[in-house]
C-alpha positions in Angstrom: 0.0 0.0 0.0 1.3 3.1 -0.7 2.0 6.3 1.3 -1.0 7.9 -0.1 -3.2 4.7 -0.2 -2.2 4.7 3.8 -3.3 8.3 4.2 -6.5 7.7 2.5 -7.5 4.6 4.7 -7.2 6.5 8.1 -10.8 7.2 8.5 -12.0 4.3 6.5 -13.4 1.4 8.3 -15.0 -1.9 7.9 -17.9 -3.4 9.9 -18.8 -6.7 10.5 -22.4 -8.1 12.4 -23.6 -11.3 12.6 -26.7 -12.2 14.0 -27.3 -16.0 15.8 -30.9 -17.4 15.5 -31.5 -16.8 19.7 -30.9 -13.3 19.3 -33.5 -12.2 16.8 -33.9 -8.5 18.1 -29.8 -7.7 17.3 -30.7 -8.1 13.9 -27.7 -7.3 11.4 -29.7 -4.1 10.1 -30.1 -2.9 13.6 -26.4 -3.5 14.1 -25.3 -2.1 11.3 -27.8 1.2 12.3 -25.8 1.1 15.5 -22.5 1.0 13.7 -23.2 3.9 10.8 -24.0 6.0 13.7 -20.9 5.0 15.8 -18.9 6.0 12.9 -20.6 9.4 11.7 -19.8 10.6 15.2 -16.3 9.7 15.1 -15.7 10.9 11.4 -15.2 7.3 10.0 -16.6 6.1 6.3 -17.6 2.9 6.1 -16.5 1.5 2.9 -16.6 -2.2 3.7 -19.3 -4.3 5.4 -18.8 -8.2 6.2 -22.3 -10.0 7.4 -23.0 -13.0 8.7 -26.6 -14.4 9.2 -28.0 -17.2 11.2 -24.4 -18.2 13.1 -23.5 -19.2 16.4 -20.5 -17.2 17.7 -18.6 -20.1 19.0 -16.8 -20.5 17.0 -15.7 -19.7 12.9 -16.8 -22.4 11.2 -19.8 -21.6 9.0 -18.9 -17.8 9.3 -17.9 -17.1 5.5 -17.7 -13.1 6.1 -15.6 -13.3 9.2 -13.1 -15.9 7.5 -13.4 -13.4 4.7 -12.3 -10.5 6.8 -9.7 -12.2 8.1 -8.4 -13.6 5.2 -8.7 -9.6 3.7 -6.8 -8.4 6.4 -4.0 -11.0 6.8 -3.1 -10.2 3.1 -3.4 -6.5 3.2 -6.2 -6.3 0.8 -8.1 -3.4 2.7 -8.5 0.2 2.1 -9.4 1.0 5.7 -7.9 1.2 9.1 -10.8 0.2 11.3 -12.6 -2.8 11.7 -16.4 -2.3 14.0 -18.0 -4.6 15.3 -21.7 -4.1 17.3 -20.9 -6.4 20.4 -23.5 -8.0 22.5 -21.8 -9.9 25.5 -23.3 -12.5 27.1 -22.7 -10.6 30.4 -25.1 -8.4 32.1 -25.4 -5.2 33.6 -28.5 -4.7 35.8 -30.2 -7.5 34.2 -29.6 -6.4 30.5 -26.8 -7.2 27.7 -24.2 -5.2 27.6 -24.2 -3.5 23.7 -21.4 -2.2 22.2 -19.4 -1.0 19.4 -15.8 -2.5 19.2 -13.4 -0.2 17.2 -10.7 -2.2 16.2 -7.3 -0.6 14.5 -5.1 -2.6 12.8 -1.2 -1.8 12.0 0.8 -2.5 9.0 3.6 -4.6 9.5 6.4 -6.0 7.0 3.8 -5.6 4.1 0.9 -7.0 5.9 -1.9 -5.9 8.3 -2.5 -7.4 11.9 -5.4 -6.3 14.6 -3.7 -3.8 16.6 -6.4 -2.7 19.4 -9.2 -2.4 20.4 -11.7 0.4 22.1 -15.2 1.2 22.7 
């Protein structure tokens, strides 16, 4: 990627929501509501979105978007710096899920991107 390209991708970002069956009312058009809003406060452009319907988060398997993502990122095939993600925990506070965006970074290094951090 060059300088330029780099420049350019500082307030780009990607999203990724998937939705298991149990959890019909965090549906991936709320999430991704949740996660346009998230970054139009924070000045980002969302120029990639990953989706995932109908799968357990347990694990990857059967998660084409997420491996997709991955995969993208590994190989430093993205013009964006930021990954979000709407979180729902399987914790509680006061009796209700926690919801949250996860803004994750990633960092360039020796030609290839890796997650850097993350914040809420």
């Amino acid at each position: 990627m060059s300088r330029d390209e780099k420049e350019s991708s500082l307030n780009r970002a990607a999203a990724y929501v998937r939705m298991s069956t149990e959890h019909q009312q965090y549906s991936t058009s709320n999430q991704m509501d949740a996660i346009r809003e998230f970054a139009k406060r924070r000045g980002l452009e969302i120029v990639k979105e990953y989706s995932d319907e109908g799968k357990s988060g347990l694990n990857i398997q059967g998660r084409d978007s997420l491996a997709q993502m991955i995969r993208d990122v590994q190989a430093g095939d993205v013009n964006y710096s930021t990954i979000l993600v709407y979180d729902v925990s399987g914790g509680t506070i006061s009796g209700c899920r926690r919801k949250r965006i996860l803004r994750i970074h990633l960092s360039e290094s020796r030609g290839r991107c890796a997650l850097l951090r993350r914040t809420i």
